[in-house]
C-alpha positions, 0 to 999 in steps of 0.5 A: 722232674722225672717224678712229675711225668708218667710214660705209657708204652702200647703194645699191640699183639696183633701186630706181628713184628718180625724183629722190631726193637724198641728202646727206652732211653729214660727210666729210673726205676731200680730194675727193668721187671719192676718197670714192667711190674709197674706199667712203666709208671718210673719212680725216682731212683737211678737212671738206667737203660731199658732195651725192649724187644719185641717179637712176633709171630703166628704162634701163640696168637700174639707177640711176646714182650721182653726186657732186660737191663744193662748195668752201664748205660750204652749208646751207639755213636757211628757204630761204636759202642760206649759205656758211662764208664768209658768214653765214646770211640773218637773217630779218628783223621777228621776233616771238614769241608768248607769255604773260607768262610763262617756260615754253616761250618763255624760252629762245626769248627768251634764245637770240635775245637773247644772240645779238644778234638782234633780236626783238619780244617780243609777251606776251599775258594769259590773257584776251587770248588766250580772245578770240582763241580766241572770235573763231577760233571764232565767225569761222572766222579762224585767230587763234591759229596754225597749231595753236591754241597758242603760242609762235608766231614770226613773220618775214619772209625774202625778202620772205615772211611766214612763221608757225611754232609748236611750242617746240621746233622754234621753238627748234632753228630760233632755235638755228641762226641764233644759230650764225651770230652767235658772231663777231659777238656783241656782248652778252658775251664768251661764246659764243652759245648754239646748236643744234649741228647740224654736231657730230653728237653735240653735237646729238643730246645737246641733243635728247636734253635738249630731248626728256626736258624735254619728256616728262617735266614738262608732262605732270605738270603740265598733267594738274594744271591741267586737274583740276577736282575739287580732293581729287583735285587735291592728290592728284595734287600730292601724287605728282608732288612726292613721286614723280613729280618727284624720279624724273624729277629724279634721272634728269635728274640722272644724264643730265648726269652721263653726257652730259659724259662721267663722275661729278659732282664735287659732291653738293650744290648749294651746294658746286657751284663749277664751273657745268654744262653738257650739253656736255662743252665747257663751251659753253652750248647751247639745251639749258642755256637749256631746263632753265634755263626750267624750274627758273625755272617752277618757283621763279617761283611761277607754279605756286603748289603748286611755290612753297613746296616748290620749291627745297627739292626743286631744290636736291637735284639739283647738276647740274639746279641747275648748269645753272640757276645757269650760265645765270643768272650769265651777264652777257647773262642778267642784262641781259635779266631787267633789261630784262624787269622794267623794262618791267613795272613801266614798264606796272604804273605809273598813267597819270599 
């Protein structure tokens, strides 16, 4: 609780700020004079934004401190602004970049979909994007993004074209503008999964998820793919299935454990009655969609040396698994995996 936190800010006159902006993004004191009168010791009251800025300079010997409130709280979100009484501004023609694939676009595509946002899912073949990747070189033409990789997103807000990359950061970005549709989500009764960035501790539990994803598994892997001599190959296989990845598996385990705030009510997988999640509220995150798209990379076969021992090695791990499972039940889930498999075997049918 709020009450139980006290929060300091230190100014320091001497040094002179040009034109520095300091935000305060949580205070529930009625006004911000009072915040001020108080020393920033914030009481229990309605939630507001503080907006401080800070000026400097050589007259009067120091800077000068000065706030003021807004009535409805405001964000920027690329540039457009929003109020707690109106939705954020959904950029519009969105498209996202990938392979025909799940790894790092899976929950990009999930998050926008079960927030009923509409996107076009643009998948390329492996030998679609080595074209690309000759025509950048041999043209001098950026073809395949702002840093040669994918996913890559693309919209348009306020009339400008905007090009984004780096999974993560395209997912926090999808996750804040699912945050404006939960009331007006039309693709199931529960709520849309976001980037929950005005619970402090809700967001750094889903970057510390994203985050440990992210160091542990693709590394492992992609040291694998890029190996070319084959005996030093399984080798490598040979510890990431036997060490590497139980470890981290146990780890990751354990985290969602301490995340939701106490021990694992389950042992096994199968036994797991009650689906998980990295919240303690039980509300599905961009976190959930992440290691979902992970555990579904690692059963789909795509990485053929995780097909067979796969699950089997999954399925020790009841909380990985319960966010998986949770995920995959949802209803939204179920209609896009639908909707993806019908638009594959549409494209796999002979032209008649």
């Amino acid at each position: 609780p709020l009450s139980r936190h006290k929060f300091v800010i230190y100014y320091k006159p001497k040094l002179y700020f040009t034109c520095a902006t300091i935000t305060v993004t949580i205070a529930t004191c009625s006004t911000a004079a009072a915040a001020a009168r108080r020393g920033c010791h914030f009481r229990r009251r309605r939630f507001l934004l503080l907006r401080t800025k800070v000026r400097g300079g050589s007259e009067g010997g120091g800077g000068r401190l000065a706030a003021a409130t807004t009535k409805t709280r405001k964000d920027t979100v690329m540039g457009a602004s929003f109020s707690s009484s109106s939705q954020r501004q959904i950029p519009q023609n969105i498209r996202l970049y990938y392979f025909d694939i799940s790894a790092r676009a899976e929950a990009i595509r999930l998050c926008l979909y079960m927030a009923g946002i509409d996107f076009e899912d643009v998948r390329l073949q492996f030998d679609e994007w080595a074209v690309l990747k000759k025509n950048e070189t041999e043209l001098g033409t950026q073809q395949t993004g702002p840093m040669g990789q994918m996913p890559i997103l693309k919209f348009t807000l306020d009339g400008k074209e905007h090009m984004l990359c780096q999974s993560r950061s395209i997912l926090r970005y999808v996750g804040r503008l699912a945050a404006t549709r939960k009331s007006s989500n039309k693709k199931g009764g529960d709520a849309v999964p976001t980037y929950p960035v005005h619970d402090a501790i809700a967001s750094l539990i889903v970057d510390q998820a994203l985050d440990s994803l992210e160091d542990t598994f693709p590394g492992s892997f992609r040291a694998i793919m890029a190996e070319k001599d084959e005996a030093k190959k399984q080798e490598m296989i040979q510890e990431v299935l036997n060490k590497k990845l139980p470890e981290a598996l146990r780890r990751l385990d354990a985290l969602i454990v301490s995340s939701n705030g106490g021990p694992s009510l389950t042992t096994t997988a199968e036994n797991c009655e009650t689906t998980t999640t990295w919240l303690p509220s039980g509300v599905l995150s961009i976190a959930d969609l992440s290691t979902y798209a992970f555990v579904d990379l690692c059963l789909s076969g795509f990485i053929a040396w995780m097909k067979e021992p796969g699950a089997a090695l999954l399925n020790g791990y009841p909380n990985v698994m319960g966010v998986h499972r949770r995920v995959l039940q949802d209803a939204r889930t179920k209609a896009w995996n639908s909707k993806v498999t019908a638009a594959k075997n549409k494209t796999d049918e002979p032209a008649s």
